[in-house]
C-alpha positions in Angstrom: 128.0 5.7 128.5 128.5 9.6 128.8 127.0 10.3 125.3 123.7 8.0 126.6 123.7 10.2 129.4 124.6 13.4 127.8 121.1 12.3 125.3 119.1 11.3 128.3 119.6 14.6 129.9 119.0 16.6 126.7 115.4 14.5 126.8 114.9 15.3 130.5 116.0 19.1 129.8 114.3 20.2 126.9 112.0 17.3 125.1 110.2 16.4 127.9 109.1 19.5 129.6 107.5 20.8 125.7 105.9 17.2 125.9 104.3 18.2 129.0 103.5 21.6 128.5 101.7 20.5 125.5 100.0 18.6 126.8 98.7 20.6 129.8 97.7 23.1 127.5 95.1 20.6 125.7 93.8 19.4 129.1 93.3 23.2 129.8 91.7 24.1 126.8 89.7 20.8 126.5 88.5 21.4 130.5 87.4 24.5 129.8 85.4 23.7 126.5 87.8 26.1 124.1 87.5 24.5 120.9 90.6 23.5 118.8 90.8 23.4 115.6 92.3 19.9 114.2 94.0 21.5 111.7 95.5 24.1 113.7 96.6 21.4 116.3 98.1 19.0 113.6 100.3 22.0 112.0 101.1 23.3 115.6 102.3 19.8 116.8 104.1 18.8 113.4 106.3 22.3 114.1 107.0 21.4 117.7 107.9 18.2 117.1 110.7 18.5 114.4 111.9 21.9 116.3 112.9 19.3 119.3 114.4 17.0 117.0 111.8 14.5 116.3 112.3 13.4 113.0 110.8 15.3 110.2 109.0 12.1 108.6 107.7 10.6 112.2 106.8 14.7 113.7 104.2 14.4 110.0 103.1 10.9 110.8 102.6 11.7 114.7 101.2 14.8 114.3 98.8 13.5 111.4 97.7 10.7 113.8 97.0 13.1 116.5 94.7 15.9 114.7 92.7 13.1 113.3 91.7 11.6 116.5 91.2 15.3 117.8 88.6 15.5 115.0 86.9 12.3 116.5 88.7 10.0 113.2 88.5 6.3 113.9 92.3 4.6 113.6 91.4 2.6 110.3 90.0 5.9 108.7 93.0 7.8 109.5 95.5 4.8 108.2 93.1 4.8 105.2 93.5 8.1 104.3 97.0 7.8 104.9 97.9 4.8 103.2 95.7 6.4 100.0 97.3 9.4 99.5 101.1 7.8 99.7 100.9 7.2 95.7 101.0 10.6 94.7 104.0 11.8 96.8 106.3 8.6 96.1 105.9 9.6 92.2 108.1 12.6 93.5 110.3 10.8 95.9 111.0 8.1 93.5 112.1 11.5 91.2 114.1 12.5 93.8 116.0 9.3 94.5 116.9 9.1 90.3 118.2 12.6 90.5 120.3 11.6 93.3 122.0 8.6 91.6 122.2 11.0 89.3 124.2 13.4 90.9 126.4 10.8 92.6 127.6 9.3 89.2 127.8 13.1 87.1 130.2 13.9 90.8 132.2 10.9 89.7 132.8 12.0 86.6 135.7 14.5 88.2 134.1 17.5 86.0 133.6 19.1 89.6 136.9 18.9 90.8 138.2 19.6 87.3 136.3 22.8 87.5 137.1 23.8 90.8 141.2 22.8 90.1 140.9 25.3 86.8 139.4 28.2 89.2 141.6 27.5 92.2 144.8 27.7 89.5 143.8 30.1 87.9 142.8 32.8 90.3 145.6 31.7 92.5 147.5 35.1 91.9 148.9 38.0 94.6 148.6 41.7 94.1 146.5 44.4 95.1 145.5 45.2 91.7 143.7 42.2 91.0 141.9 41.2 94.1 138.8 43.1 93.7 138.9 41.2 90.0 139.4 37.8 91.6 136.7 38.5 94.1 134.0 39.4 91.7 135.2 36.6 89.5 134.6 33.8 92.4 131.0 35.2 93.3 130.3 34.8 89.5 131.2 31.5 90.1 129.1 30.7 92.9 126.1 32.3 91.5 126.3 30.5 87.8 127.1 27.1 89.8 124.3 27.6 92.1 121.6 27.9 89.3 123.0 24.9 87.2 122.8 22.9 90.1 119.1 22.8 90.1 118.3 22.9 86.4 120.9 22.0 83.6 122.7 19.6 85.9 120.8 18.7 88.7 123.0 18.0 91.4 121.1 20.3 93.7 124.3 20.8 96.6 126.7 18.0 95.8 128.8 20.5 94.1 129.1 22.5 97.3 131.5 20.2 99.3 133.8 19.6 95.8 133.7 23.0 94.8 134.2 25.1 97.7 136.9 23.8 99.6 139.6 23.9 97.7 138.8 27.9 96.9 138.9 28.7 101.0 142.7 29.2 101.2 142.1 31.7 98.0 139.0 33.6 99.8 141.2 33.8 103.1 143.9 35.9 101.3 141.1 38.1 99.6 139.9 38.3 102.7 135.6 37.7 102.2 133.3 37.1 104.2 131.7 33.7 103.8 128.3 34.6 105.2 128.3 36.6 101.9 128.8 33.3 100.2 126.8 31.0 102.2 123.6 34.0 101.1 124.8 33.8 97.4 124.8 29.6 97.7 121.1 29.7 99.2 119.5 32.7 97.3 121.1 31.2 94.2 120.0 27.7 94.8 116.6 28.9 96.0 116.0 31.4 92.9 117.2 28.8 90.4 114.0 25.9 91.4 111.7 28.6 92.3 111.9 29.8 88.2 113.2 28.0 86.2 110.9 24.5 85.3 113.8 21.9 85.0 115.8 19.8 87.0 114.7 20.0 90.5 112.6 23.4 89.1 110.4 20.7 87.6 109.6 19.1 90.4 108.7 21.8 92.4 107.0 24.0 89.9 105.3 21.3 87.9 104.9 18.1 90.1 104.5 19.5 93.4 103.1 23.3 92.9 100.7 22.9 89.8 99.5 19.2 90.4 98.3 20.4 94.5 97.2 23.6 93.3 94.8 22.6 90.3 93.5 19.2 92.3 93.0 21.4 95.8 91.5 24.5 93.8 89.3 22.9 91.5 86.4 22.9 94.2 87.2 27.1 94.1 87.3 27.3 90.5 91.3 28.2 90.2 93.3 26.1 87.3 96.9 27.1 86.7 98.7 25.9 83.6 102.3 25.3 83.4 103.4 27.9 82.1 101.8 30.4 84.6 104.1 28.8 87.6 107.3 30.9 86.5 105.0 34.0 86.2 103.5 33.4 89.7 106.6 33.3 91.2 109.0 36.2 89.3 108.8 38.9 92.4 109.1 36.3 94.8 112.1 35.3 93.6 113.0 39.2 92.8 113.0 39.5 96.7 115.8 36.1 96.7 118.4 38.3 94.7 117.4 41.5 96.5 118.4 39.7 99.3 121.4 38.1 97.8 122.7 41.3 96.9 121.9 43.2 100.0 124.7 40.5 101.5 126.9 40.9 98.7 127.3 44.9 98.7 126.2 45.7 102.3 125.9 43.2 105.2 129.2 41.4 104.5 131.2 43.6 102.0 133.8 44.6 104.8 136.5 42.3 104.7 136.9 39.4 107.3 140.1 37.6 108.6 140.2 34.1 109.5 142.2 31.8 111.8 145.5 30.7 109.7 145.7 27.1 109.2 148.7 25.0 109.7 151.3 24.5 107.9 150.6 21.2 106.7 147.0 22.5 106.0 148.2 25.0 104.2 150.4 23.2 101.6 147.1 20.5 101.7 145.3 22.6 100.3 147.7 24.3 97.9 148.5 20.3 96.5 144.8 20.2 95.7 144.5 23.5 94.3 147.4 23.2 92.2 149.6 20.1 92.6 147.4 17.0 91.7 146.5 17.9 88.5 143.3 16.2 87.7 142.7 15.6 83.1 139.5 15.0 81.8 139.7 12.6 78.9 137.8 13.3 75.9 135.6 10.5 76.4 134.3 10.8 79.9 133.5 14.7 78.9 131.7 13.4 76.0 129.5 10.9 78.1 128.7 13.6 80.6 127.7 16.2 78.3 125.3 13.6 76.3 124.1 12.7 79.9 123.1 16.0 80.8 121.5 17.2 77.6 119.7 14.1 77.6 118.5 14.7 81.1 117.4 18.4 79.6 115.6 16.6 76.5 113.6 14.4 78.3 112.4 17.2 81.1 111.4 19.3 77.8 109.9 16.9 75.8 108.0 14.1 77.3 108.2 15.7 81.0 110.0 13.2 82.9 112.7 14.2 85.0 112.4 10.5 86.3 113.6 8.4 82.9 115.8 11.6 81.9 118.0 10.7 85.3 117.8 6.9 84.9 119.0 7.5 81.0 121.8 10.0 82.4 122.6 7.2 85.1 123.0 4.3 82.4 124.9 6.9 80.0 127.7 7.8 82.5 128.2 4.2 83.8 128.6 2.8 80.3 131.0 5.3 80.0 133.4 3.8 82.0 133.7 7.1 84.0 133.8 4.7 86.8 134.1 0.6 87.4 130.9 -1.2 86.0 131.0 -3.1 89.5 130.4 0.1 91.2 127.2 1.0 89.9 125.3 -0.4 93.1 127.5 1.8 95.1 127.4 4.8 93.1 123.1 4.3 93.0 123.1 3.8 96.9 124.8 7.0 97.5 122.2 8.9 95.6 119.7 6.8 97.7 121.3 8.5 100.8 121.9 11.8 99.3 117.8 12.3 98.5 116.6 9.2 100.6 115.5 12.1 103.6 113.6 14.5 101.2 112.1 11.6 99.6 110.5 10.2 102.3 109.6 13.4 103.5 107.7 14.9 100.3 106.0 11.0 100.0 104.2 11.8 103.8 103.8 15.1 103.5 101.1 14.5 100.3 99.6 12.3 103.1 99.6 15.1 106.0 98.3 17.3 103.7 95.3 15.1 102.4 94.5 14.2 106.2 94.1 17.6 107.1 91.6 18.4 104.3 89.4 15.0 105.7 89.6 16.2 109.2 87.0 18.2 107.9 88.4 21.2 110.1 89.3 23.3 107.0 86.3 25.3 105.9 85.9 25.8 110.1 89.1 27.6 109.7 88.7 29.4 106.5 85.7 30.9 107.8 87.1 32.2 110.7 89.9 33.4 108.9 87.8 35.3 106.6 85.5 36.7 109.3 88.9 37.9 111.1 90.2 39.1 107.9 87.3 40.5 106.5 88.1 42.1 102.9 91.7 42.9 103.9 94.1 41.8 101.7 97.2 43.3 102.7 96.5 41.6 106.3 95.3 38.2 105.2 98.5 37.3 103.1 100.8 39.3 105.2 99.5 36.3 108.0 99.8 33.6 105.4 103.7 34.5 104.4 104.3 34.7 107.9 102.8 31.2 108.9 104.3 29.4 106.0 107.8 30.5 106.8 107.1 28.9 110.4 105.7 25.9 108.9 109.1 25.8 106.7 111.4 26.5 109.1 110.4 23.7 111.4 111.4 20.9 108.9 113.5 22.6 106.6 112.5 21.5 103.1 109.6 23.8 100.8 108.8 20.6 98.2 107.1 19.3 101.7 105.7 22.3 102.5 103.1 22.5 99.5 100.9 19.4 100.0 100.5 20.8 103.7 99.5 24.7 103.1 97.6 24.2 99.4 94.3 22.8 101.9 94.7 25.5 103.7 95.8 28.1 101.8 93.9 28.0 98.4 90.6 28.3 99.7 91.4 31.2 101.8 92.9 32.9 99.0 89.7 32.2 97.1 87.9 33.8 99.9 89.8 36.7 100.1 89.4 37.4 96.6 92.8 36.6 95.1 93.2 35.7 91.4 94.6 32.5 90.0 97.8 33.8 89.4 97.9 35.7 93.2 96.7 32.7 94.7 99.5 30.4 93.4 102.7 33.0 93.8 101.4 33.2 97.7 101.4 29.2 97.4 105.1 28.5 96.1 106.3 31.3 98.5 104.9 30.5 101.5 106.6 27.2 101.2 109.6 28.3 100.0 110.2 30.7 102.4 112.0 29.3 105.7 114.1 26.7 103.4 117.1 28.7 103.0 117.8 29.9 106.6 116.6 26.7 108.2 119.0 24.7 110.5 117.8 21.6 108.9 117.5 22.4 105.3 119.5 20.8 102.7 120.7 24.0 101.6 122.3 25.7 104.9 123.8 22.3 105.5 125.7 22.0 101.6 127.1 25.5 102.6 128.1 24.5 106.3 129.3 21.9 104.6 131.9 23.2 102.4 132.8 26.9 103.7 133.6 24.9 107.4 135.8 22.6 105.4 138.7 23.7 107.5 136.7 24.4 110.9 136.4 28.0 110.6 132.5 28.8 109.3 129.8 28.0 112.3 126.4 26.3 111.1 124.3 28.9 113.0 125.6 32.0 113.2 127.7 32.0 109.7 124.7 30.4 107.9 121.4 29.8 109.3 121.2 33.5 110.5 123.1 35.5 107.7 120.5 33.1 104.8 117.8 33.4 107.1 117.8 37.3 107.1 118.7 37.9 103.7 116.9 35.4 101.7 113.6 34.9 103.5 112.9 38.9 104.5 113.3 40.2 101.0 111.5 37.1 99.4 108.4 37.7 101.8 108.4 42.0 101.0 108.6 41.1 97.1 105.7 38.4 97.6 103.9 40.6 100.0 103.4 43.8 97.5 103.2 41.2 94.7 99.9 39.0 95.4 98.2 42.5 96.5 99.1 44.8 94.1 100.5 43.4 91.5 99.2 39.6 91.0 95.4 40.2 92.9 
């Protein structure tokens, strides 16, 4: 009864009043004959809604809905276009939901923990002399288990809650900072899909990027290959590490006490790190290796991250890594590890093609260019800016493409920007805002492990410190990039 009213008055409080004032702000404008844009309103709405906690998947939908009727689009059009345009984004949720199983099975495989045990053991060592060692030692490991994660085993941040906790009672007697950690996590993750084209770098470089860039730019005349992705998006990702090491050696290099644990906490976590001693048979570490490099072979050589997974899946359960009986359970925790991005990317290819049949694009690129005029260094300053609002809203940059490239790629054409320019301001407009959002995947895996004993706040320990550090230096790098560099 409390929490239903404790909900009811954080509806009468804060959802309810944006409602209305959104709503009073339409009736203004519409009374007073200002137009709107319907793409401008769809984007504006879709923001609001998931920043008061609409879901992501219904603020796209609702906010789809709306800016088609605003641009006078019967209902049956609107469900048309949307029902149409559903194909092409489950191909990459479908990806998504292997890559999960995927990850769920390789966790079971104890190689994680093994890994983590082996660090935790060790490094597990006193003296003056060797901390500074140790500490460079563990951000090694961050950063080199960060990139795998996205790439050579796709895991993306299942590794965070197995890896990390059992290192915390280490970092406390070294003393660091975990908002330096929480930056290396997301910069690390972030920098690894941006580049590199496998794993989840596949998807996003390959099957989201490229396939919304060449089918949106072919009516400009832009065509991207595969190989030019990595090129296009080198600085941005230059501005991830800058950020990553700005943390590292500047922000949060003084060293930072935390809250002693109990007792029985304390020898917890030493009987993980040290005590329960976990083997690896020869077997199960043969199975998981031929899993992964089979998951690598197939991204390489026929370009299906999809079949490489479901192989990788069938390899580690005939392994006997875990029960056959459990492979239901291990595949529907993959489904609820990815099921949310999934669904997310799948309407997002569907907000995005609803925007471009509002017809309300070329309205707004012609504004934009008349406001713009020939200036650059202006016009993509504006776009970085709005696509790390977009971002932020919903927390996730593989959604984010399918709704800028509409936008975006004709006003890059417009401006003048070269293929190249044109697709590096693409990928980083929707990447930026992913690491530093309170709803992204990747602030939550590092909440997520460094609070593993209550001490490391969502907000200010990881949405703030990521947000800072990975999106301002990302956005610089881009910014000088796509001018000077890539236009």
């Amino acid at each position: 009864m409390l929490s239903a009213y404790r909900q009811d008055t954080f509806f009468l409080s804060r959802v309810l009043p944006v409602l209305t004032g959104l709503a009073v702000i339409y009736g203004l404008l519409w009374m007073l004959a200002i137009p709107i844009n319907a793409v401008v309103l769809a984007i504006t709405l879709m923001v609001v809604f998931c920043l008061i906690k609409i879901p992501v998947a219904v603020s796209l939908v609702s906010a789809a809905l709306l800016g088609g009727l605003h641009a006078r689009m019967t209902m049956p059009d609107i469900l048309q276009v949307l029902n149409d345009n559903l194909l092409s984004g489950a191909q990459v949720g479908m990806t998504y939901i292997m890559v999960g199983a995927f990850a769920v099975a390789l966790a079971r495989s104890g190689i994680l923990d093994w890994v983590a045990q082996k660090m935790a053991s060790s490094l597990n060592r006193e003296g003056a002399h060797v901390r500074q060692q140790v500490k460079w030692i563990l951000f090694a490991l961050f950063i080199v288990a960060s990139l795998l994660s996205q790439n050579l085993i796709p895991v993306h941040i299942a590794f965070i809650p197995v890896l990390i906790p059992p290192l915390l009672g280490l970092m406390n007697r070294l003393r660091l900072d975990r908002r330096a950690v929480a930056c290396i996590l997301a910069c690390g993750i972030s920098a690894s899909y941006l580049l590199l084209p496998f794993g989840f770098g596949a998807i996003y470089l390959n099957e989201i990027l490229l396939e919304n860039f060449n089918s949106v730019g072919a009516a400009s005349g832009y065509a991207a290959t595969a190989s030019m992705a990595p090129k296009a998006m080198f600085f941005p990702v230059m501005g991830l590490l800058a950020g990553m090491l700005f943390a590292v050696f500047i922000t949060y290099c003084k060293p930072r006490d935390y809250i002693k644990v109990t007792k029985a906490e304390t020898e917890n976590a030493d009987m993980i790190a040290t005590d329960e001693k976990i083997k690896i048979g020869l077997q199960p570490l043969l199975f998981t290796a031929l899993a992964v490099v089979t998951v690598l072979l197939f991204q390489i050589y026929f370009d299906s991250l999809f079949i490489g997974a479901m192989i990788g899946f069938m390899i580690l359960g005939f392994s006997g890594i875990y029960r056959w009986q459990a492979q239901d359970d291990v595949f529907t925790q993959g489904v609820r590890l990815m099921a949310e991005i999934a669904v997310i990317i799948t309407i997002a290819s569907s907000f995005g093609a609803l925007l471009t049949a509002t017809g309300d694009i070329d309205p707004l690129v012609a504004s934009a260019t008349q406001f713009f005029g020939d200036n650059k260094l202006f016009g993509a300053a504006v776009m970085l800016v709005v696509g790390l609002f977009i971002t932020i809203g919903f927390g996730d940059s593989f959604a984010s493409v399918p709704i800028l490239a509409p936008i975006y790629i004709p006003l890059a054409f417009a401006l003048g920007f070269s293929p190249l320019a044109a697709l590096a301001m693409l990928g980083a407009a929707a990447a930026l805002g992913d690491a530093g959002s309170p709803a992204s995947t990747i602030t939550l895996g590092a909440t997520g492990g460094l609070n593993a004993d209550g001490q490391h706040d969502h907000i200010k320990d990881s949405v703030i410190p990521t947000f800072f550090h990975a999106n301002i230096g990302m956005l610089l790098f881009t910014w000088v990039a796509v001018v000077w560099l890539l236009g």
